[in-house]
C-alpha positions in Angstrom: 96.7 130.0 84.0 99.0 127.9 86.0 101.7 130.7 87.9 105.2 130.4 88.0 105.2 130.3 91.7 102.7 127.7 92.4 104.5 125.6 89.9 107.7 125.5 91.0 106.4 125.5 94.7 105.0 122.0 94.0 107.6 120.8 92.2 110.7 122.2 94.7 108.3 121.6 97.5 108.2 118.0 97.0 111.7 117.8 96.7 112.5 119.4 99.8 109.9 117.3 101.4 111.7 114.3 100.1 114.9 115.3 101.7 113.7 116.4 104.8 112.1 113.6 105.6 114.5 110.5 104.1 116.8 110.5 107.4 113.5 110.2 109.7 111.7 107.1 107.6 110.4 104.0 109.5 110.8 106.0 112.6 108.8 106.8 115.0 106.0 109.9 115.5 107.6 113.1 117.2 111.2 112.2 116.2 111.5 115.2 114.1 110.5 118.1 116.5 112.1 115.8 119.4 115.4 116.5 117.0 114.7 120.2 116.4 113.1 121.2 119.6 113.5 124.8 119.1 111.1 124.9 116.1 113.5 125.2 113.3 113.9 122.3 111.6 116.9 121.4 108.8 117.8 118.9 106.5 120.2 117.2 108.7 120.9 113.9 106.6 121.0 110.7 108.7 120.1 107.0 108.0 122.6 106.7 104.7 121.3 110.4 103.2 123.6 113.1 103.0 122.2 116.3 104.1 119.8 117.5 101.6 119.6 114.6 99.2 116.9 113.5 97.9 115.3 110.2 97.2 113.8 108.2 94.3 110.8 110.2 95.2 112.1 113.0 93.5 114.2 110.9 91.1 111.5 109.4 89.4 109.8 112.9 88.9 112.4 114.1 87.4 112.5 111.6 85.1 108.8 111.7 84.2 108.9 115.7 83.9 112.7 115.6 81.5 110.4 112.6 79.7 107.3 114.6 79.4 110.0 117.4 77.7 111.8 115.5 75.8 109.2 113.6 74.0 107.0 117.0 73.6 104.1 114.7 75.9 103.3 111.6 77.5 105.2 108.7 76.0 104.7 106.0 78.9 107.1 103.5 76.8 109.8 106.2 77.1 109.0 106.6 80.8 109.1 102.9 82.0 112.7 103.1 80.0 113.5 105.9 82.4 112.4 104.0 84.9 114.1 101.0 84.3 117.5 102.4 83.2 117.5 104.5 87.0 116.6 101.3 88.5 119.3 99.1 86.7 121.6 101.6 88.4 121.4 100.5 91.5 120.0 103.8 93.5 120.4 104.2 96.9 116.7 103.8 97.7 114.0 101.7 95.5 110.6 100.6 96.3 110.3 96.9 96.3 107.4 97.0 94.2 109.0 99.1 92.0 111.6 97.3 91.7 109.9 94.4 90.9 108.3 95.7 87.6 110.7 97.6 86.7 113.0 94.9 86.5 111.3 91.7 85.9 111.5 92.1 82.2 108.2 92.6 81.4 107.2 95.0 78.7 105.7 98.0 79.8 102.4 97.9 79.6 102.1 94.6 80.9 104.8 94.7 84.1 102.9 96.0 87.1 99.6 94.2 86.0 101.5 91.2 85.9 103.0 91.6 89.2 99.9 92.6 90.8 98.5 89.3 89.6 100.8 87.0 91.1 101.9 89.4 94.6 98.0 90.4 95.5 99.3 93.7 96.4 100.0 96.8 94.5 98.2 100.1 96.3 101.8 101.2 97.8 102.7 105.2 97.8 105.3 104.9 95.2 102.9 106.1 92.0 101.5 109.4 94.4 105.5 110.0 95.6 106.6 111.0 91.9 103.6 112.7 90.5 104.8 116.7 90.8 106.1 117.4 87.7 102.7 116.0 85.6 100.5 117.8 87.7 102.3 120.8 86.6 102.5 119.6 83.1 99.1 118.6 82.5 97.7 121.0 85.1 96.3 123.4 82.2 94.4 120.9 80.0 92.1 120.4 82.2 90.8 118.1 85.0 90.2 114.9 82.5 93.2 114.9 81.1 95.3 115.7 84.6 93.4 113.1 86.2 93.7 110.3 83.4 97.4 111.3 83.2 97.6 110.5 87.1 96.3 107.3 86.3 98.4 106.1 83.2 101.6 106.9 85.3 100.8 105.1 88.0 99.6 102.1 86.3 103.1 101.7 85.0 104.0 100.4 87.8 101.3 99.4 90.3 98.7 97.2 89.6 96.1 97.8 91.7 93.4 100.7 90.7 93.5 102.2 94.0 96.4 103.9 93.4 95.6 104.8 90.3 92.3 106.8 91.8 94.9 108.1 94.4 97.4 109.1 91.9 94.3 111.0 90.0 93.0 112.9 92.6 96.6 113.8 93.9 97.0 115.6 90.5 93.4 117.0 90.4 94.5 118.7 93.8 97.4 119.6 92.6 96.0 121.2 89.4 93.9 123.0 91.2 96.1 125.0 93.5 98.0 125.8 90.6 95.2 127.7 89.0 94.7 129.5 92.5 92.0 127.5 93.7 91.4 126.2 97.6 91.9 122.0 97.2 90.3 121.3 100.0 87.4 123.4 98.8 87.5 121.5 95.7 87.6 117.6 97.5 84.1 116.8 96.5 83.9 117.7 93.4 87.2 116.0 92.7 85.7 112.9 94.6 82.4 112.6 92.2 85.5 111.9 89.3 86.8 109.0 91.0 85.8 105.5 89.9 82.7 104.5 92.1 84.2 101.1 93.5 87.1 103.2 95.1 85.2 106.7 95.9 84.0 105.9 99.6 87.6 104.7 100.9 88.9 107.7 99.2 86.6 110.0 100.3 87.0 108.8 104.1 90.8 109.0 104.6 90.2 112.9 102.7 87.1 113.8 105.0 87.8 116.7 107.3 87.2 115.1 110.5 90.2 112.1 109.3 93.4 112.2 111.4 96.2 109.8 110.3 95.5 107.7 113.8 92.8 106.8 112.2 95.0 105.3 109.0 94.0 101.4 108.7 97.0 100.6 106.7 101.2 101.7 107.5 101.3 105.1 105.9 103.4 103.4 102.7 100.3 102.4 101.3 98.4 104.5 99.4 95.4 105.9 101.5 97.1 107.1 104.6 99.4 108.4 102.3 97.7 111.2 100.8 95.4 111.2 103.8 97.9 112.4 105.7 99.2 115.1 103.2 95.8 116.6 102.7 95.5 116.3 107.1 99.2 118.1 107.1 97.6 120.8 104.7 94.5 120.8 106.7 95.6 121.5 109.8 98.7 123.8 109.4 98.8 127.3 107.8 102.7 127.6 106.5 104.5 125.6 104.3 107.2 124.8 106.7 104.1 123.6 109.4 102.7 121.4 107.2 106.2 119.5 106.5 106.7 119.0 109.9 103.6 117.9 110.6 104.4 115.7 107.8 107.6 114.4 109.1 106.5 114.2 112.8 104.2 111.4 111.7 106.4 108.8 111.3 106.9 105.7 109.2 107.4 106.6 105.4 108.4 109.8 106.2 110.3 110.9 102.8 106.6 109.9 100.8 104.2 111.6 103.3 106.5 114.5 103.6 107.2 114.6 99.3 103.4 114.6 98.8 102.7 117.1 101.5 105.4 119.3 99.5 104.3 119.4 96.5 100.5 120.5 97.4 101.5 122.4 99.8 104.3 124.5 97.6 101.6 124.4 95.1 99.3 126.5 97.3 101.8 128.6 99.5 104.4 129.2 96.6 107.7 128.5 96.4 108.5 132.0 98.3 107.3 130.1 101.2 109.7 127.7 101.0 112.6 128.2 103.3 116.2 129.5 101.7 117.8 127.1 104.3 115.9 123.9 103.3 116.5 124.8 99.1 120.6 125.7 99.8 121.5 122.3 100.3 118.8 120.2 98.0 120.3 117.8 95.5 119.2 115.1 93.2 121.2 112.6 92.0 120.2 110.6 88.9 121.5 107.6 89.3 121.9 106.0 85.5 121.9 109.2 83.8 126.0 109.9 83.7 126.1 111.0 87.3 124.0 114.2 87.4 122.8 115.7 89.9 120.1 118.5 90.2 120.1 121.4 92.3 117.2 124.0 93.2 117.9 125.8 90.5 117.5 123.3 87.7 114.2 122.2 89.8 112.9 125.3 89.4 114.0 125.2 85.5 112.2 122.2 85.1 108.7 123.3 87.0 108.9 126.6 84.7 109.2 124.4 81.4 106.8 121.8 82.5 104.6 124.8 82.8 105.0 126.1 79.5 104.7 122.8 77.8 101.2 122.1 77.6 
């Protein structure tokens, strides 16, 4: 059975994540620890974020998991109209390739596929940035259905199946730790699920020996993406470790950090989260009549997405 603390670890885990690492994106490695040299790092705001705020990493999970709620299960219609309505609002941050399908005024199950048609490209980090609150949903039906649910949300808005695979085995992880399991023990059996024609590039950014230097791509797309969250999980043994190793990479920061969060909260718990990082966390919802989410209603939502299997 999933437990309360693993789920609301990966859900406020990738939250704080988020916010930590927003005022440090596009920079470069080291910046974080060169700002917090004595070890202790804050959410500091910086580059347009307020201290604390998070970004539409987090917005768009909470969208998916109030959706997933609301509509008593996946309803991918009434998630892309999420979608759209938060990006109609004009938030402060928006992937372009989101934005794109979101707004192009395509239906829904024809938007990214479209886009990817005509743009070529499609494997961006935005579908693995958002995919907390599902793990946790679908985390206790199984690894089929938590995988193919990976996949159907990320195909609502990009194109190409590589994120699809990533988005999959980012929930599978997820899942998982949530059920007290090791998920780097797990990688090869969560591997074998992934479709064939993407399995080796997957399995080579996940492989133990990897290191994000070795990243082929900017860590926005997909790969290094969750290459470098499962390194950052690797390689540290703390929640708070592992987010700055996260941070300290560089480049899409608020993404590498917000998947780093949530499997790492999933497998240290949200007690390891630090007080100081939660105490200032915020969420606007741009769209939605001007709400904004605390820790608290964060950890409300990971507690019903748990329950609403």
């Amino acid at each position: 059975m999933v437990t309360p603390e693993r789920a609301v670890g990966a859900v406020l885990g990738s939250a704080v994540g988020d916010a930590l690492g927003a005022p440090f994106e596009f920079g470069l490695p080291g910046v974080f620890s060169a700002r917090f040299p004595d070890g202790v790092g804050e959410l500091c705001g910086g580059g347009g974020w307020d201290p604390g705020e998070a970004t539409d990493d987090t917005q768009m999970a909470v969208l998916i998991g109030e959706s997933l709620l609301d509509r008593g299960g996946l309803d991918l219609p009434d998630v892309f109209d999420r979608f759209r309505r938060w990006a109609a609002a004009d938030p402060k941050d928006i992937g372009l390739l989101t934005e794109r399908v979101l707004l192009g005024g395509e239906p829904w199950d024809r938007a990214a596929a479209l886009d990817f048609r005509v743009e070529g490209r499609g494997a961006g980090n935005g579908s693995l940035m958002r995919a907390s609150t599902a793990a946790v949903h679908f985390a206790a039906r199984g690894r089929t259905a938590t995988m193919d649910a990976g996949r159907r949300l990320a195909a609502l808005t990009h194109g190409d199946p590589a994120a699809w695979e990533g988005t999959a085995l980012l929930h599978e992880l997820i899942r998982v730790a949530l059920l007290d399991g090791d998920p780097l023990a797990a990688l090869p059996d969560v591997l074998a699920e992934v479709d064939p024609r993407h399995r080796e590039r997957w399995a080579t950014v996940l492989a133990p020996g990897w290191r994000p230097e070795d990243a082929t791509e900017f860590n926005g797309a997909v790969w290094p993406c969750l290459g470098s969250a499962v390194w950052a999980l690797r390689t540290t043994g703390t929640f708070e470790e592992a987010l700055t190793a996260a941070v300290d990479l560089g480049g899409d920061t608020d993404t590498v950090a917000a998947v780093t969060g949530m499997l790492a909260g999933a497998v240290h718990g949200a007690g390891a989260i630090p007080d100081r990082w939660t105490a200032a966390l915020h969420v606007p919802l741009p769209g939605f009549g001007g709400r904004v989410l605390r820790a608290g209603d964060l950890r409300s939502l990971a507690l019903a997405l748990r329950l609403s299997t």
